[in-house]
C-alpha positions as CSV (number, residue, x, y, z in Angstrom):
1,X,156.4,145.5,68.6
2,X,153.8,147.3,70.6
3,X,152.0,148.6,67.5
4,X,152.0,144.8,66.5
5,X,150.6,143.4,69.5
6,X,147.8,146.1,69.7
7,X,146.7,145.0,66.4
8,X,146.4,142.1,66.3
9,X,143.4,140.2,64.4
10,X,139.7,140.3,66.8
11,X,139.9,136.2,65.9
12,X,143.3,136.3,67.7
13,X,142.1,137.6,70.9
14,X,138.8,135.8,70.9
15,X,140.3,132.4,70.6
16,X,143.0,133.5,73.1
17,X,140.3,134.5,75.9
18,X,138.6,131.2,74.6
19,X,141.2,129.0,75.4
20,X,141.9,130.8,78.8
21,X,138.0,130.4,80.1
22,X,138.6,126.8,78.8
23,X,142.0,126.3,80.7
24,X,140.0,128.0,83.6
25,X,137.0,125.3,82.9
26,X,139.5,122.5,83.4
27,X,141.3,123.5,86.1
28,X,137.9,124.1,88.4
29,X,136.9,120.9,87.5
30,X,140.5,119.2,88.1
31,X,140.1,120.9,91.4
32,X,136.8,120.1,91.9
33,X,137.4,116.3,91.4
34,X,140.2,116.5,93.8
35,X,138.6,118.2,96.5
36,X,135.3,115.5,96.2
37,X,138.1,112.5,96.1
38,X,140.1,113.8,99.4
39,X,136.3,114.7,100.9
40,X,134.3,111.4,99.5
41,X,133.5,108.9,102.2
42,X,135.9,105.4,102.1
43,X,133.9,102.8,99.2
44,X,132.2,100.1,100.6
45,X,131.4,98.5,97.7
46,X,132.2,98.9,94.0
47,X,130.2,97.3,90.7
48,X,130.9,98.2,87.8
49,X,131.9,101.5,87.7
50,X,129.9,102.8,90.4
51,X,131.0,102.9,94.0
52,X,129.0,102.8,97.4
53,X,129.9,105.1,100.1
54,X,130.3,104.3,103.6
55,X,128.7,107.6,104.2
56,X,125.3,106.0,102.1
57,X,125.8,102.7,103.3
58,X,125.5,103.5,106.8
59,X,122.2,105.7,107.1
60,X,120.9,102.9,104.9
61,X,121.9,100.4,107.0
62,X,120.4,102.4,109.9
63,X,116.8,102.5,107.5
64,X,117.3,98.9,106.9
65,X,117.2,97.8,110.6
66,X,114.0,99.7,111.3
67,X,112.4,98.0,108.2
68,X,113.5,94.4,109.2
69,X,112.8,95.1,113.2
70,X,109.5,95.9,112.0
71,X,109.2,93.3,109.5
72,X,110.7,90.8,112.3
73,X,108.6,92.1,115.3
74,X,106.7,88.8,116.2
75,X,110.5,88.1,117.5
76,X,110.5,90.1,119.9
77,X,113.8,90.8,119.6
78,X,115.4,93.5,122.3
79,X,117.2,96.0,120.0
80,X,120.3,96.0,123.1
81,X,123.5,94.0,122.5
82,X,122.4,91.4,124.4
83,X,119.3,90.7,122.5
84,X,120.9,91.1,119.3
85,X,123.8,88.4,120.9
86,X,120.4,86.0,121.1
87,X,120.4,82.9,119.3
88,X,118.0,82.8,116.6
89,X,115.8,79.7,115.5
90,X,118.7,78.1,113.0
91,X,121.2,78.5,115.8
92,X,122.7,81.9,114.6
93,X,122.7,84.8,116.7
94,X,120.4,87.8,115.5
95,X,123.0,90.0,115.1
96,X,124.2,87.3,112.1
97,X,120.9,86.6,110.8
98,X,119.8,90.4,110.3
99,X,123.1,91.8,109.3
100,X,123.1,89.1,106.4
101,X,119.6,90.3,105.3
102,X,120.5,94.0,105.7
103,X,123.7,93.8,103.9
104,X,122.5,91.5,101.2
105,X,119.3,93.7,100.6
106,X,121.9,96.8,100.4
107,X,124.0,94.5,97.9
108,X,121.1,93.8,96.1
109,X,120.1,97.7,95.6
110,X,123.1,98.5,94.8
111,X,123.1,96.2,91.8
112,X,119.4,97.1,90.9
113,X,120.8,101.1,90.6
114,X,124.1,100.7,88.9
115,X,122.4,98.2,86.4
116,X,119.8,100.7,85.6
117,X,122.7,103.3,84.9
118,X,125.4,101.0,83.0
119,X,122.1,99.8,80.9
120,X,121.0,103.8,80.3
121,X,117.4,104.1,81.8
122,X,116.4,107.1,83.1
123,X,114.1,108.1,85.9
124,X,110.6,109.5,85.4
125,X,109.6,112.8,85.7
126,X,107.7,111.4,88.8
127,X,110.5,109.7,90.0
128,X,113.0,112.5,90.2
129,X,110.1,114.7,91.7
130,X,109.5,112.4,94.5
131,X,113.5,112.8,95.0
132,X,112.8,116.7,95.1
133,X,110.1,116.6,97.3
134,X,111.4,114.2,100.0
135,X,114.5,116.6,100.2
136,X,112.9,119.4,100.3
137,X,110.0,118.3,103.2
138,X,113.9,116.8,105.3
139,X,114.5,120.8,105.2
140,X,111.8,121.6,107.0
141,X,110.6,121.3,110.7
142,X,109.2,117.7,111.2
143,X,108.3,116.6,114.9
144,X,109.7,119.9,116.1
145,X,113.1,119.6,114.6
146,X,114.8,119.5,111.2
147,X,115.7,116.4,109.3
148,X,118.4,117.4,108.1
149,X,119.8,118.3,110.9
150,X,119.1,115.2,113.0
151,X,120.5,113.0,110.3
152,X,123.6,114.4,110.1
153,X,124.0,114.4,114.1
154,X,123.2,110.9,114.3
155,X,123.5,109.2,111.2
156,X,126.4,111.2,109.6
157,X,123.9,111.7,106.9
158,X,124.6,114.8,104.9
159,X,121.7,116.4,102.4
160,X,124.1,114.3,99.1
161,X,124.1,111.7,101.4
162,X,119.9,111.4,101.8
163,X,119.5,112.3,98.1
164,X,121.9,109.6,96.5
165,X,120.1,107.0,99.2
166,X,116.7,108.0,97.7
167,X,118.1,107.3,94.3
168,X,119.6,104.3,94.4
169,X,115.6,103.2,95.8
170,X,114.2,104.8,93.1
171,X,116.6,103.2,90.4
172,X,115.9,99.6,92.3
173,X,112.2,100.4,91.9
174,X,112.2,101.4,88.5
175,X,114.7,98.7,86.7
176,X,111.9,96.3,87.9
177,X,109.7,98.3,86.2
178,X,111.8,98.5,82.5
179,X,112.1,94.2,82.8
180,X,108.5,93.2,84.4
181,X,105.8,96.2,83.6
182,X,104.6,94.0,80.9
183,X,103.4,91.3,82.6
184,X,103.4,88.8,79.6
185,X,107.0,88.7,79.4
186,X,107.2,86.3,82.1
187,X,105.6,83.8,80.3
188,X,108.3,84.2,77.5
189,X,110.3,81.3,76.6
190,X,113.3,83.4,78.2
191,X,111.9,82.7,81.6
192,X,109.8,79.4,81.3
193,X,111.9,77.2,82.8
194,X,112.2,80.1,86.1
195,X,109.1,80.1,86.0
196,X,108.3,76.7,86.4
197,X,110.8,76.6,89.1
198,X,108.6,79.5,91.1
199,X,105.8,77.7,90.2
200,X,107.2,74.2,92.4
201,X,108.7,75.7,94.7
202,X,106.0,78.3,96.2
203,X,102.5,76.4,95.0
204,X,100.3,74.0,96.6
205,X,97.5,72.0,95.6
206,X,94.8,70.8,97.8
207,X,91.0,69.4,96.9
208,X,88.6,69.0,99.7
209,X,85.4,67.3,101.4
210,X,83.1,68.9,102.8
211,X,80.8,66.8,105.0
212,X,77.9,68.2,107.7
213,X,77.4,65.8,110.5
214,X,73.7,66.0,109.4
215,X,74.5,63.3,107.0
216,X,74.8,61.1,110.3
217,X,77.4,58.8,111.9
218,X,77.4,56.0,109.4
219,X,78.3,57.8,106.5
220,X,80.8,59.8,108.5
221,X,82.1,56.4,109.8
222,X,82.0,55.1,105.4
223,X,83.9,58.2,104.4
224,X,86.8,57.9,107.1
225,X,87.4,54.3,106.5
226,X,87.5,55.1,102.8
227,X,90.6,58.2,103.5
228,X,92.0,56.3,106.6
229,X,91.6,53.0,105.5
230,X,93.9,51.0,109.0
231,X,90.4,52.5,111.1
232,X,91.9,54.9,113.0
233,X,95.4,56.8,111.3
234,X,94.3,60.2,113.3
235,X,93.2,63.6,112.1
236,X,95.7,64.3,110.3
237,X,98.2,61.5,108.4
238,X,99.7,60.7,104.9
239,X,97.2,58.1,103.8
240,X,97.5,55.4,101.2
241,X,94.5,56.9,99.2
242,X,95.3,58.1,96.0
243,X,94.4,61.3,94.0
244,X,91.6,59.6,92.0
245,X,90.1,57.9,94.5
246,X,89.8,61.1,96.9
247,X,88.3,63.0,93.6
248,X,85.8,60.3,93.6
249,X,84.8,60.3,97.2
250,X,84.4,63.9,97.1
251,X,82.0,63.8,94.1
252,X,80.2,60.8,96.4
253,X,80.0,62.8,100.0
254,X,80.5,66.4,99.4
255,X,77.5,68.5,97.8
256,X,77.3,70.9,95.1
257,X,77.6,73.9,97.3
258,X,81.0,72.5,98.5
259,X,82.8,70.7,95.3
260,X,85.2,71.4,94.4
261,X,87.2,69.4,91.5
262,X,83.3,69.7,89.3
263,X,82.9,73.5,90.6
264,X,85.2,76.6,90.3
265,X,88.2,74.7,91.2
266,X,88.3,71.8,88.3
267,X,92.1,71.2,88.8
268,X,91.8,71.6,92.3
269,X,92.5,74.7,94.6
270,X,96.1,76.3,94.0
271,X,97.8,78.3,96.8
272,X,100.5,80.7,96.8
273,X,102.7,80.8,100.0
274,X,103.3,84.4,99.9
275,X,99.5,85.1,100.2
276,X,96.6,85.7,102.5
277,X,93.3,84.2,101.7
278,X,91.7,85.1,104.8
279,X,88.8,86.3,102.5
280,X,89.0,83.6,100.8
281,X,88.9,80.5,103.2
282,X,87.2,80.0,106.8
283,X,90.2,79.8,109.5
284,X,89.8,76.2,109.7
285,X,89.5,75.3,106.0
286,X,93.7,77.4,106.3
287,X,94.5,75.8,108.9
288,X,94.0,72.3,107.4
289,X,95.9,73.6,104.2
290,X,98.1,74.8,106.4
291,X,98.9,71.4,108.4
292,X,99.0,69.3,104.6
293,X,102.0,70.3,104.2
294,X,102.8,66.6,102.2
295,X,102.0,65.3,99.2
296,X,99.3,62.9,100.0
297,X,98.7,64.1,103.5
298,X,94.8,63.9,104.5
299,X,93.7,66.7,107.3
300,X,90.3,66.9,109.2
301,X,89.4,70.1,110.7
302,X,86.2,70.9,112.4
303,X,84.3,74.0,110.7
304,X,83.5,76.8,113.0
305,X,80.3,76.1,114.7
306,X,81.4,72.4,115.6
307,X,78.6,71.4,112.8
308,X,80.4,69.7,110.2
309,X,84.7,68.5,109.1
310,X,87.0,69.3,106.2
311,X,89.2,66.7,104.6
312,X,91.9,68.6,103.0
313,X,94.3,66.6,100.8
314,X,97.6,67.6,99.5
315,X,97.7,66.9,95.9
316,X,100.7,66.6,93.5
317,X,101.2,70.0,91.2
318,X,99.9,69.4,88.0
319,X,102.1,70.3,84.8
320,X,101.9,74.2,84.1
321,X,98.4,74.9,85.1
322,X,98.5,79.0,84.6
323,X,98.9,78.3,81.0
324,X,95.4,76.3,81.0
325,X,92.9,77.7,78.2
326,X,90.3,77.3,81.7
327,X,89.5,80.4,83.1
328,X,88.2,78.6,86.2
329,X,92.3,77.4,86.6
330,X,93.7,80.2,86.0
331,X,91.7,82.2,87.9
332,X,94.1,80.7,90.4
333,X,97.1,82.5,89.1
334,X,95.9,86.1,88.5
335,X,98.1,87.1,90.7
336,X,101.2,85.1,89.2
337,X,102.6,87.7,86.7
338,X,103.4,89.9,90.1
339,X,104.8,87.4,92.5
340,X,106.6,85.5,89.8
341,X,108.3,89.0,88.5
342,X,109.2,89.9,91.8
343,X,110.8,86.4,92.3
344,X,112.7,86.4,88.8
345,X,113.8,90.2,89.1
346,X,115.9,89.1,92.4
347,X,117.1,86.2,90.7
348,X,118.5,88.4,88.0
349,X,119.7,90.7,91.1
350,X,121.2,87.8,92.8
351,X,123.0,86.1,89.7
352,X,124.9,89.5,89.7
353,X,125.8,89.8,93.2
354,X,129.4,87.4,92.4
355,X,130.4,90.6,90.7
356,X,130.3,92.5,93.8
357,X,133.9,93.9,95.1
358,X,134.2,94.3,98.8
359,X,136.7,97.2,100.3
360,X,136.1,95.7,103.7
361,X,134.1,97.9,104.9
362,X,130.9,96.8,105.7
363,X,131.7,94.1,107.8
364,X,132.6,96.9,110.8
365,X,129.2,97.9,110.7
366,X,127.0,95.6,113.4
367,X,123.0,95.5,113.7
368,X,123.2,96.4,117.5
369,X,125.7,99.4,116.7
370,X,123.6,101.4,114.5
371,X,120.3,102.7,114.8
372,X,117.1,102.0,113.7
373,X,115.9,105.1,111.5
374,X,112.4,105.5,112.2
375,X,111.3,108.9,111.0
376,X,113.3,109.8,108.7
377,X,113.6,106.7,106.2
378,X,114.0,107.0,102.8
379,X,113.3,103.1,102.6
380,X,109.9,103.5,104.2
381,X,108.8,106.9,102.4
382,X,109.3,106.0,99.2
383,X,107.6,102.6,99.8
384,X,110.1,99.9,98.0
């Protein structure tokens, strides 16, 4: 038997050690998978099949709060329990108002980075190197102490932890970029109809007069009675004049230097709410676009040496203007392809958020319990 077993084929022995370094294989991993289970922090949130950790969830809660309290400051709200007990302008406390936003932008994330798994992007090069680098610059001294260190002590926030945050950012960033880098697509008949909808909902349209007090008191007096035709409706009123008839007085009273409907504006100046013009417009000139805030609303401002008045009008929208064949209308839009893809990727986002399953968790975390990451926060550093 021994001579047997000692001579046995090399095939034999090879596929014998083999299968043991496979059996070995398994059973590190089997262990492995237990230990991480009995280890992993409780889920928060599942989706799919991915899972958010309470670990995660709360050092990016903590980042969230410093982005919002910073994004928020003109509230002056006291980051204490007593400010955060405040009530806030729709009657909610602040505590209600922020953690909805907080959670909701967490939710949101979420979905973004298990979409971009489940659908099978991958991360740039760049992407996964600005990973690398933000966890290797938390290893070092910063401000005289180590990230690392003072994200675990306060934040519970373990190196995995940091690194799986920065991820899920990344992934949120970059699934925007696989639907929207082409900006055309959002004129696609897919999204027309959401687009439109951005289009009514965030647009205004205004024309204007321009008239210097040069011109002297009469015609002042002519052109007032024409937009505020009981004598005297004010500086600011919803006035029976109609669009026409305020196209035609500007072409009468305003010059050349000032049209607008016959100069770079022939459909009339187009506004969207989620932008500055300060280079654009005198303060006054905004703050009359500002205050027609109705359809058929006339506004007089003074100009900024007291030498001369605006009359801003609120017009109705027009049908699809950003897919004139004018360059001087859409000139008005160039900026449309970015604001409208942000706006339709968060629809997409939101539409998915019904799938979202809830352990529970995250409604024992509170705004004025946590705290605001300020140094250290992957939210803020990789700039999404």
């Amino acid at each position: 038997m021994k001579a047997i077993t000692e001579n046995k084929p090399f095939y034999r022995k090879r596929r014998f050690l083999v299968g043991a370094i496979a059996l070995a294989l398994a059973l590190a991993i089997l262990v492995t998978a237990i230990v991480l289970a009995l280890t992993a922090a409780p889920a928060v949130y599942g989706f799919g099949g991915a899972t958010l950790r309470e670990d995660v969830y709360s050092y990016w809660f903590s980042c969230m709060k410093y982005v919002y309290l910073v994004r928020y400051r003109d509230l002056g709200i006291e980051d204490s329990p007593e400010g955060w007990a405040s009530a806030s302008s729709d009657g909610r406390s602040f505590e209600e108002m922020f953690y909805e936003l907080m959670d909701g932008e967490i939710r949101l994330r979420f979905v973004a980075a298990s979409l971009f798994d489940s659908e099978g992007y991958a991360l740039t090069k760049s992407d996964r190197a600005a990973v690398t680098a933000l966890i290797e610059e938390f290893k070092g001294e910063s401000f005289g102490e180590i990230p690392l260190d003072v994200l675990k002590k306060r934040y519970g926030a373990s190196k995995r932890t940091v690194k799986q945050t920065a991820l899920y950012e990344q992934k949120y960033k970059a699934l925007y970029r696989e639907l929207f880098s082409d900006a055309t697509v959002i004129y696609s008949d897919q999204y027309k109809e959401t687009l439109e909808e951005f289009y009514k909902t965030y647009y205004g349209r205004y024309n204007m007069i321009y008239l210097p007090d040069s011109v002297g008191g009469d015609v002042i007096e002519a052109l007032e009675a024409a937009l505020w035709q009981d004598g005297n409706a004010g500086v600011s009123a919803v006035t029976g004049v109609t669009e026409e008839r305020f196209t035609a007085l500007e072409k009468e009273y305003t010059d050349e230097n000032h049209r607008v409907m016959s100069g770079n504006h022939p459909n009339g100046i187009y506004l969207y709410a989620g932008e500055s013009y300060v280079n654009n417009f005198s303060a006054e000139l905004l703050s009359a676009f500002a205050e027609a805030n109705e359809i058929g609303k006339v506004v007089k401002k003074r100009n900024a040496d007291d030498s001369g008045s605006y009359y801003v009008m609120r017009y109705a929208l027009d049908e699809k203007p950003y897919l004139s064949s004018d360059e001087r209308v859409t000139a008005g839009f160039k900026n449309l392809p970015n604001y409208a893809g942000a706006y339709l990727y968060r629809k997409l986002l939101r539409d998915e958020l019904a799938k979202i399953v809830s352990h529970g968790i995250a409604e024992g975390h509170t705004v004025a319990g946590a705290f605001g990451c300020k140094e250290y926060n992957v939210v803020q550093l990789l700039g999404s």
